[in-house]
Residue, then its C-alpha position, 0 to 999 in steps of 0.5 A: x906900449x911898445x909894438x912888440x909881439x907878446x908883449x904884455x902888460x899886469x896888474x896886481x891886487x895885494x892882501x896879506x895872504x895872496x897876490x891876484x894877479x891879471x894879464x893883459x895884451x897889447x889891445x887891453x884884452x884880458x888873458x889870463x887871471x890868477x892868484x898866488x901866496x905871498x912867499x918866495x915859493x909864490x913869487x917865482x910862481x907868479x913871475x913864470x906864470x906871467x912870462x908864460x903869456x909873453x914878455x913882460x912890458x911893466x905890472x902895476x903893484x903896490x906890494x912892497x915884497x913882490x915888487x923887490x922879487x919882479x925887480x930883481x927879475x928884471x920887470x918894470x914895476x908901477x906904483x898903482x892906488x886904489x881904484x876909483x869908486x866909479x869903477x867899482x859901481x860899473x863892475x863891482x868889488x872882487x880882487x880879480x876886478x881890482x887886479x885887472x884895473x891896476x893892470x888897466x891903469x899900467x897899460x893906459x899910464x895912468x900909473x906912472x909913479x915908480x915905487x919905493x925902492x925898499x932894499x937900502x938904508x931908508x927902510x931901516x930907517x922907517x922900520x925903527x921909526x915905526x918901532x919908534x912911533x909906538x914905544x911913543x904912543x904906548x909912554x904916552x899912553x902909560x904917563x895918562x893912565x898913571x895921572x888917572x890913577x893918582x887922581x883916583x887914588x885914596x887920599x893920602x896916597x894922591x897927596x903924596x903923589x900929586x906933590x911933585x909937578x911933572x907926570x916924570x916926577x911922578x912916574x920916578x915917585x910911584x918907582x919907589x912905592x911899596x905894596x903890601x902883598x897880602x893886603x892887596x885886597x885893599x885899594x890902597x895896596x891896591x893903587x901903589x902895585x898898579x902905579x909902580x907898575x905903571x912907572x915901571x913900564x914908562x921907564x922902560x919904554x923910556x929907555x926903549x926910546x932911548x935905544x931907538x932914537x940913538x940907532x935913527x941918530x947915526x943911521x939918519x947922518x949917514x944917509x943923508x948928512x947934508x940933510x940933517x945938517x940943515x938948521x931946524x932939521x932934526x933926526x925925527x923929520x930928517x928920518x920922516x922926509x927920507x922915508x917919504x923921499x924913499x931910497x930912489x929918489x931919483x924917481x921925483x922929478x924935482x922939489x916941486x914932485x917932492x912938495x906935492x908929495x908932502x902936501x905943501x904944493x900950492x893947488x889952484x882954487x880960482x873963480x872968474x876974476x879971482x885968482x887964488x891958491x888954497x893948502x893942499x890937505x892931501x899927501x903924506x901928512x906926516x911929511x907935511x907935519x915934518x915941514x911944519x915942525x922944520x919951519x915954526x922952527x926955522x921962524x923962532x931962531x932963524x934970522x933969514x927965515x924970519x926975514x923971508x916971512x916978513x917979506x912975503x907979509x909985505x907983499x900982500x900974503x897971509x899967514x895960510x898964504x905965507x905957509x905955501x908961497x915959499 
């Protein structure tokens, strides 16, 4: 904190609807306390209002839309998590008392990490992985229902259906099924409506899918070619590393801040004469989900992967070890 007159420091608590925002001095004394509607009318609100009780030092935010406003005003801005429950227990639970923690956390330093920047190539990418992910979950869920289905089915129409060996197959084979109309009333007319409309929403998400993962393709080379060109990384991991990684990646330290981030940092867990480290079940577990795929890849067909495991193996490390020793 900088000894300059008027300085002072915030903090933000984020919904959906408002932002309640706290301002603090230098000497951590409370100044002010306020609430604002998440909009651009509500933005530069909030920004004058803050200016109104000094300059600005830094706000602790975790708002995506409000942290692209305070940047483009010039504001430092902190990336601040969920305060500790202890906190809660002392003071209780209000978004007034959130706000003024994140702003506590600002002035202390203990928020130190700067956020994501959002206004580039690497939040299209996690807007069509979003889209992505749930065109994937909904297919998956559309080929269960449709095996359920078959299953259930009346039995000439199952044995029909079950012949093919693959739920794609299938999906293909209920395409061409033809329900009478006006014998709807029977579950045979019954289950061939429902199957085909069920084949049909998995060939359209599969074209959605399709679509999407063309899109990720050329966005994906184009920010980060040198990344995708590695061996074993694909356009789905490249895509889940560069959103974890985020726009700014300068704000990493280095591969160490960005393994701890993914989860795959080794944390200590030594005793008295034992001296040992365990995985880390925190950070982004997609991230960490990405490696994994990228290194039981990298172990099937690469020479020099597979030559490093052995080593390790050699030098006394087990399979969970061997997992975060590289």
């Amino acid at each position: 904190m900088t000894d300059q007159k008027g300085a002072v420091v915030a903090g933000v608590d984020a919904h959906t609807d408002e932002h309640h925002v706290s301002v603090l001095d230098a000497q951590g004394r409370s100044l002010g306390a306020a609430a604002f509607p998440t909009n651009a009318s509500g933005y530069a609100r909030l920004i004058s209002w803050l200016r109104g009780h000094g300059e600005v030092e830094r706000i602790g935010v975790e708002a995506a839309g409000l942290v692209r406003a305070l940047r483009a005003e010039g504001i430092s801005v902190l990336e601040v998590n969920q305060p500790h429950a202890h906190a809660h227990q002392r003071l209780g639970k209000s978004d007034p008392v959130d706000a003024e923690l994140a702003a506590r956390a600002a002035l202390s330093g203990t928020a130190a990490a700067v956020p994501k920047d959002t206004g580039g190539i690497v939040e299209a990418i996690r807007q069509l992985s979003v889209a992505r992910g749930g065109a994937l979950k909904a297919r998956t869920a559309a080929l269960q229902q449709l095996d359920d289905l078959i299953i259930t089915a009346p039995e000439g129409l199952r044995a029909t259906l079950r012949r093919p060996r693959t739920l794609k197959a299938r999906a293909a084979l209920c395409l061409r099924l033809r329900p009478n109309e006006p014998r709807l009333h029977e579950p045979v007319e019954a289950a061939k409506l429902a199957l085909r409309s069920l084949a049909r929403r998995i060939e359209h998400l599969n074209e959605e899918l399709l679509e999407l993962d063309h899109r990720l393709e050329r966005l994906v080379a184009t920010a980060a070619p040198r990344t995708v060109a590695l061996y074993g990384v694909g356009t789905q991991a490249g895509s889940q590393l560069l959103i974890t990684a985020g726009q700014n990646i300068e704000r990493l330290r280095g591969e160490a801040a960005f393994a701890k981030l993914c989860g795959a940092a080794p944390v200590q867990a030594s005793s008295g004469r034992t001296t040992r480290h365990r995985l880390d079940f925190g950070g982004d577990r997609q991230a960490n989900r990405a490696l994994h795929m990228i290194a039981v890849c990298r172990l099937r067909h690469c020479e020099r992967t597979r030559a490093y495991a052995q080593r390790r193996s050699a030098d006394g490390l087990n399979r969970r070890e061997r997992s975060y020793a590289a």
